[in-house]
N, C-alpha and C positions, 0 to 999 in steps of 0.2 A: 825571363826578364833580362834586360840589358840594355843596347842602343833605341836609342830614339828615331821609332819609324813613323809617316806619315801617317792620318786618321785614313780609313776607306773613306769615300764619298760618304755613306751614313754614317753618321755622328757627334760626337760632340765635347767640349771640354768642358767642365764646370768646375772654378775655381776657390777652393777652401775658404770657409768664409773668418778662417782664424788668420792663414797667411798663404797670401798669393803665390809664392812656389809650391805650392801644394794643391794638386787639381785630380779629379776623376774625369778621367776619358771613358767614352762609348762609343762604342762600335759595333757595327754591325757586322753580319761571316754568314750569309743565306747559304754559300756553299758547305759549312758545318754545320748550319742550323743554330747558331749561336749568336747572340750578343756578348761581348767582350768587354767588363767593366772593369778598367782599371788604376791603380796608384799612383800617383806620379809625385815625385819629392825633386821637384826641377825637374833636369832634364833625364833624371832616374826613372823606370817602371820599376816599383817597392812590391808590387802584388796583382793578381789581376784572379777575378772570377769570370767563369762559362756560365753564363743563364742560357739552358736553351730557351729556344723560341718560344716553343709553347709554355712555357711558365712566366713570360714579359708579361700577359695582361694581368697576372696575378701581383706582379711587384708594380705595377700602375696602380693598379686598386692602393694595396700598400700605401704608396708613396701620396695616393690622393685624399688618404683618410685622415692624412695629418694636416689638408687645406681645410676640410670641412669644418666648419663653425663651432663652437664645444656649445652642445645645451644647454640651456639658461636652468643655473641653480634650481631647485624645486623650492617655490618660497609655501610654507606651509604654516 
């Protein structure tokens, strides 16, 4: 963690939906086999995780099962 380096070409910022200095970066690293998700508190990296590659379609699943629609109550 430390200074503020530019994103690779793959990725992305997405900004805290509490306060706009507060964003998770993604990045991609095909030469580590990694995506790079990390902190940001401004212009600070606070933390950062290594997802390899191979376990991305597993946190897509993840992250798509929170769009899916909740089941309609069982009305009995």
């Amino acid at each position: 963690m430390g200074e503020v380096r530019p994103l690779p070409e793959l990725g992305g910022v997405f900004t805290d939906a509490r306060r706009a200095e507060r964003a998770l970066r993604v990045s991609w690293h095909a030469d580590a086999g990694v995506v790079v998700l990390s902190l940001w508190a401004g212009p600070r990296c606070t933390g950062t995780v290594q997802v390899p590659t191979t376990a991305v379609p597993e946190l897509i699943h993840s992250l798509a099962l929170g769009l899916a629609p909740a089941p309609p109550a069982d009305r009995a």
